[in-house]
Structure formats: C-alpha cells, structure tokens
Legacy VTK file of the C-alpha trace (Angstrom):
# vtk DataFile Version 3.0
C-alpha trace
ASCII
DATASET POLYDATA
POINTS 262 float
50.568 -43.701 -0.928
48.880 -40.819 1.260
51.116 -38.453 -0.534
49.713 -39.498 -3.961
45.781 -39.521 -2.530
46.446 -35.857 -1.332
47.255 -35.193 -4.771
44.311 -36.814 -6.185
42.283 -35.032 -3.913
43.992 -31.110 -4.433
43.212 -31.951 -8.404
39.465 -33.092 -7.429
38.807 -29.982 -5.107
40.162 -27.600 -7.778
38.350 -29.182 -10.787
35.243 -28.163 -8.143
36.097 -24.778 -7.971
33.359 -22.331 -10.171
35.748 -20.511 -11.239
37.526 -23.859 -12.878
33.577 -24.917 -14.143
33.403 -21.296 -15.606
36.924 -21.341 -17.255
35.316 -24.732 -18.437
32.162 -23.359 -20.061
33.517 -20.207 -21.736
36.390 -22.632 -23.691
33.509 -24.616 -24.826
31.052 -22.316 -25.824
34.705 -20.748 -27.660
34.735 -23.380 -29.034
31.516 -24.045 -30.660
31.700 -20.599 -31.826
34.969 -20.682 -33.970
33.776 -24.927 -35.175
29.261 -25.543 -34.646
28.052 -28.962 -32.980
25.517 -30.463 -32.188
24.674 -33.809 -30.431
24.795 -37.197 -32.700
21.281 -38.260 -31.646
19.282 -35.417 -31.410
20.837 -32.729 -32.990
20.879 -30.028 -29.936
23.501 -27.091 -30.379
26.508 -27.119 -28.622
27.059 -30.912 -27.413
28.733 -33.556 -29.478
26.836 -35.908 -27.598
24.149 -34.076 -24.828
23.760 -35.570 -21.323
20.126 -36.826 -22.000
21.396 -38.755 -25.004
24.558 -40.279 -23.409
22.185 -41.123 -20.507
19.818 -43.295 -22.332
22.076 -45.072 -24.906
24.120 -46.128 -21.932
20.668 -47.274 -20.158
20.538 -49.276 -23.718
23.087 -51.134 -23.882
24.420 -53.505 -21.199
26.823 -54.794 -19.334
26.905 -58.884 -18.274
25.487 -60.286 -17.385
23.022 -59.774 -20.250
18.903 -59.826 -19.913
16.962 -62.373 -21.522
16.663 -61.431 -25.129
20.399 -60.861 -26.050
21.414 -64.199 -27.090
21.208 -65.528 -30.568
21.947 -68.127 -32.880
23.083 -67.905 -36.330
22.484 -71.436 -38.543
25.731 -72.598 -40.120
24.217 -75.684 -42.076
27.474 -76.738 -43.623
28.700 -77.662 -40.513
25.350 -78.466 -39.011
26.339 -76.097 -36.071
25.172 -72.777 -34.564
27.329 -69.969 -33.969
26.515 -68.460 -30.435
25.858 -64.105 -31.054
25.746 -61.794 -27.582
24.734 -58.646 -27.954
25.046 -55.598 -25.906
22.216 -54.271 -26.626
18.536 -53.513 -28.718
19.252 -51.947 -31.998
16.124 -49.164 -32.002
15.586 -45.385 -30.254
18.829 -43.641 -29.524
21.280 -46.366 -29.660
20.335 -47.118 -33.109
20.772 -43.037 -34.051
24.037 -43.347 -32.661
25.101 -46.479 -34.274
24.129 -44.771 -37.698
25.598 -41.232 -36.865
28.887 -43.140 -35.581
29.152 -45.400 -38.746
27.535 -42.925 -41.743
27.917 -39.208 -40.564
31.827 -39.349 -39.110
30.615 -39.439 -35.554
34.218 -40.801 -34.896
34.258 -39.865 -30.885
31.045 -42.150 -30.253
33.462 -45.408 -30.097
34.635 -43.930 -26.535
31.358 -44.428 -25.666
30.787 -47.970 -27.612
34.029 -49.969 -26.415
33.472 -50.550 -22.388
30.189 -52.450 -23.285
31.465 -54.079 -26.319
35.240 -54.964 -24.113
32.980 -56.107 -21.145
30.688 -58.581 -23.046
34.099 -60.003 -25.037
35.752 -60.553 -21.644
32.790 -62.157 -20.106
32.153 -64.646 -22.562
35.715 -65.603 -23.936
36.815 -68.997 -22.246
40.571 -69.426 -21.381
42.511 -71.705 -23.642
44.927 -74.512 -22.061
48.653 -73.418 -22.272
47.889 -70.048 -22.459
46.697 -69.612 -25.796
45.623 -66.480 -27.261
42.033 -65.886 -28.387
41.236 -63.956 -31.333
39.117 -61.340 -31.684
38.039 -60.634 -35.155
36.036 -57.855 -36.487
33.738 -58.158 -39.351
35.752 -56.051 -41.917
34.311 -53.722 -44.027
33.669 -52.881 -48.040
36.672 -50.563 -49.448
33.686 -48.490 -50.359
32.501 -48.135 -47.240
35.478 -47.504 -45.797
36.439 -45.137 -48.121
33.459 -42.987 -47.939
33.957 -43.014 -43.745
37.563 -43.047 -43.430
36.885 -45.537 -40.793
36.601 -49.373 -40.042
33.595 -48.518 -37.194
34.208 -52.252 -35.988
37.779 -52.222 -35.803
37.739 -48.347 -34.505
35.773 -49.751 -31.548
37.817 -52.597 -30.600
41.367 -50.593 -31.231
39.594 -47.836 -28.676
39.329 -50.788 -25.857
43.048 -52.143 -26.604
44.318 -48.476 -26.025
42.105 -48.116 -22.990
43.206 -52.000 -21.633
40.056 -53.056 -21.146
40.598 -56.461 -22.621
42.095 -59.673 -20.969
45.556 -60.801 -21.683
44.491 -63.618 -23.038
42.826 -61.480 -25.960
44.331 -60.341 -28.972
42.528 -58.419 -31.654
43.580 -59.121 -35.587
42.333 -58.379 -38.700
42.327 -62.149 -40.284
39.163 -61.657 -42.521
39.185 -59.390 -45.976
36.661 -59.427 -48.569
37.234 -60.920 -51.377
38.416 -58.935 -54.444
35.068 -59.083 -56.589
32.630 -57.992 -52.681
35.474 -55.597 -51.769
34.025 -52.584 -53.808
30.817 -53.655 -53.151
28.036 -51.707 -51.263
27.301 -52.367 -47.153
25.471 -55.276 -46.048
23.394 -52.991 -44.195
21.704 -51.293 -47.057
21.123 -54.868 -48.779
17.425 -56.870 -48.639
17.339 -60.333 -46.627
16.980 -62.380 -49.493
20.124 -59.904 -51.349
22.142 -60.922 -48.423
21.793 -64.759 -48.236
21.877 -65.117 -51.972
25.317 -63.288 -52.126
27.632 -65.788 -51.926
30.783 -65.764 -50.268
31.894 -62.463 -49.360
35.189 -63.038 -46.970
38.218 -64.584 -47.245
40.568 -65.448 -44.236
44.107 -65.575 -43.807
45.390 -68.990 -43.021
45.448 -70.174 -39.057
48.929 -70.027 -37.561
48.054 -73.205 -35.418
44.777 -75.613 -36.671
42.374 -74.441 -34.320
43.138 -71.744 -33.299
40.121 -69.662 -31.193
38.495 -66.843 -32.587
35.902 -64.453 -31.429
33.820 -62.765 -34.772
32.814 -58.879 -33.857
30.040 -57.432 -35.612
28.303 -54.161 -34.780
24.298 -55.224 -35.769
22.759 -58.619 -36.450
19.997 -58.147 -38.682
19.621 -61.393 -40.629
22.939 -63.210 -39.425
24.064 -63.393 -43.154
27.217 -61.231 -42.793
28.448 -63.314 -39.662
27.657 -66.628 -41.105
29.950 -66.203 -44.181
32.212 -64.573 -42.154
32.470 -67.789 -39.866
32.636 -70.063 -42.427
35.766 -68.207 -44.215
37.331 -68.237 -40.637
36.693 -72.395 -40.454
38.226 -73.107 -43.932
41.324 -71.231 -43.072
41.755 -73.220 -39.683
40.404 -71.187 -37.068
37.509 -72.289 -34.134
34.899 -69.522 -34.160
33.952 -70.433 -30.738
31.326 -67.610 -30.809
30.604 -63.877 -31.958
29.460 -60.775 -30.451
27.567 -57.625 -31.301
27.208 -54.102 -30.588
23.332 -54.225 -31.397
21.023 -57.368 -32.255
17.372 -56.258 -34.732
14.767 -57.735 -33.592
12.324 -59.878 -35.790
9.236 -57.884 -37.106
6.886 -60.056 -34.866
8.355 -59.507 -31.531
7.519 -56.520 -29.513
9.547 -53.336 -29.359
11.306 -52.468 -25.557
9.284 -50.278 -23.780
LINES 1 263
262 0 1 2 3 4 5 6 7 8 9 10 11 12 13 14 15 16 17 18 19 20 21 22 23 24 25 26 27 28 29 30 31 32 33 34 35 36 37 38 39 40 41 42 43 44 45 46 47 48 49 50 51 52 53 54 55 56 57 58 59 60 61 62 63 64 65 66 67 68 69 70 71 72 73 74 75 76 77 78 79 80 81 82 83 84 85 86 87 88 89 90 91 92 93 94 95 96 97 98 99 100 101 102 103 104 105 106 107 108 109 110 111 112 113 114 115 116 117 118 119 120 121 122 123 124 125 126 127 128 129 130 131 132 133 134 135 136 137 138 139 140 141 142 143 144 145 146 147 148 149 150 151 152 153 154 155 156 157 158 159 160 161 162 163 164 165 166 167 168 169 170 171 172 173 174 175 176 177 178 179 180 181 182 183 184 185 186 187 188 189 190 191 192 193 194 195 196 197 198 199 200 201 202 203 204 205 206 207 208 209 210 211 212 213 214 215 216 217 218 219 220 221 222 223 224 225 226 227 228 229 230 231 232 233 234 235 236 237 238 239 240 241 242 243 244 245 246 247 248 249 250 251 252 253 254 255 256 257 258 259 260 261
C-alpha cells in the first residue's frame, strides 16, 4: 500500500513541475491553433469551457441534499396522483447557456460536467426495492429529428457518462423503455413548443411492456418547463406496467411570477 501512495505521490509532484505546466500550455495553445475554441457559455478563445464558467454552473446546480425550491409536482389526473420531480438545479444564467450549447450547438463534452449532479440526486432519492430488485432509470427520449440534427440523445448521453464513470448504485439500471410514437417521432422538440401546444398534443410516448407488473422506474428529463413532456411520459410508462415512483431533472423553469435567484 505505501509502495502504491509513493507512486501516487512521484505522479502528483511531477504533474507540479513548470516545466510539465509549460509542456501543458504550449500542447493546448497547439492545439487551438491547428482546431479554434472557445468556451460554451461565454464564448472566450481558447477554452472549451473557461474556469469562470465551470465555476458558476457548478455553484448552480446542486448536490443533496437540495435547497428549498427544487421540488415539484407534476398533476397526473388520470390517476389522481402526482409525480414527485427533483431538480438539480435553476434553469437561467450560465447553466441554462450550457444546457442549450450542450443540447443545440454539439457541446458533446459538457455531459462530463452534467452527470455527478444528475448521478448524485438519482442515488439520493431512489428507494431500495425488497429482494433486490432493480430500479429503472428512464430517460425522456428524444424526436428522431432532434436527434438527428444533434447526433445525440443529450438525456441518455448524460446518464450513459455516469454508468461509465460508476457513479450509480447497484441497484440502478438505466434503459431506454420509452419511444415516441411513430406519428410524434419526426416531430419538432418539446422545448420549442407553446404551453398550451404542449398539453394539447396528445400522447407522444409509447413504452415497452414491464418485464414484472410493477416494476420501479425513475423518469429523467433535462428541464421542466410546463411538466407536459414528463406527464405523458409517465403515463405511457403506467399502461405498460411499470411504477414511476418519481422523476428527476437536470434544470426546473421557474413560473413567470416567482423571483429570479440572485
């Protein structure tokens, strides 16, 4: 064990060396010589994401337990229920320029930075099933437009980032049991659709059957805006067999009459 701490520690002390920070910074600026980049949120040269940036989306979003304000509650009438929502954070200032740059303008790497808070919030509010049954965790899909034109499921992108990094319980497995039906699938993004467009849509999911009545299931979104996306996907999940036993979100909108975050 001291021989391996020793080891740790020669890698540390070099990695501190100026000559190793120099070597550093001349393969970077290299870099953004031969391929241009600038930061996600703010645009400066030379940083995919700049320290300033990273610093105050991650003061943004949170890990649990959460502050006041981060728990919701969609209506699902039909089953005169509510669906629990946690979020990990306020969708507005730089989080929400990241959200957009990581889902519209191919900021792929910004899931690194997404999946801790999104993995820690899962963890702390799934509740262990007797006999060591899995939970689901099932992201909101997306359009085969929108997919298409990002090359990307940002939802499923996220959560596949915090599987690879094992940041989720054993007792969590994450599957793709929703799709959108054939005649939504084309369709444009919730997103980009009025309040009153969204809850007059219809049904826009489908869900492949439950393997076991029942079964627990954990609905991933990345922003609640009006809750319409989430309820229909909950109640495709119910008629296939499955207990949505809550969702969670990268982002929750607030209503127009509350007050921004200072």
């Amino acid at each position: 064990m001291e021989t391996s701490w020793n080891w740790l520690r020669r890698v540390d002390e070099l990695c501190q060396r100026r000559s190793i920070r120099w070597l550093g910074f001349g393969l970077r600026e290299l870099f953004n010589f031969l391929i241009p980049t600038s930061c996600a949120v703010c645009s400066r040269a030379d940083f995919r994401l700049c320290p300033e940036c990273r610093r105050e989306i991650q003061s943004q979003l949170f890990m649990p337990p959460l502050p006041d304000g981060h728990q919701h509650y969609v209506e699902l009438p039909l089953l005169a229920h509510q669906l629990s929502v946690s979020s990990c954070g306020i969708y507005g200032k730089e989080l929400a320029r990241a959200v957009l740059a990581f889902k519209n303008k191919q900021r792929y790497f910004l899931r690194t930075v997404f999946a801790p808070y999104l993995a820690a919030v899962i963890n702390a509010s799934s509740i262990p099933q007797p006999g060591q049954v899995p939970t689901l965790i099932v992201p909101v899909p997306s359009s085969l437009k929108a997919v298409g034109q990002r090359g990307y499921s940002p939802v499923l992108s996220i959560l596949q980032q915090g599987m690879r990094n094992g940041l989720y319980s054993e007792q969590l497995v994450c599957r793709s049991v929703l799709h959108y039906r054939v005649r939504s699938a084309f369709g444009g993004a919730q997103k980009l659709k009025s309040g009153s467009a969204r809850r007059g849509s219809g049904k826009h999911f489908v869900a492949e059957r439950a393997p076991v009545s029942g079964a627990p299931i954990i609905l991933i979104d990345d922003v609640l805006t009006t809750g319409s996306t989430l309820r229909h996907a909950a109640m495709a999940c119910h008629e296939a067999g499955y207990d949505v036993t809550l969702a969670v979100v990268l982002a929750l909108t607030k209503p127009p009459n509350q007050e921004p975050e200072q």
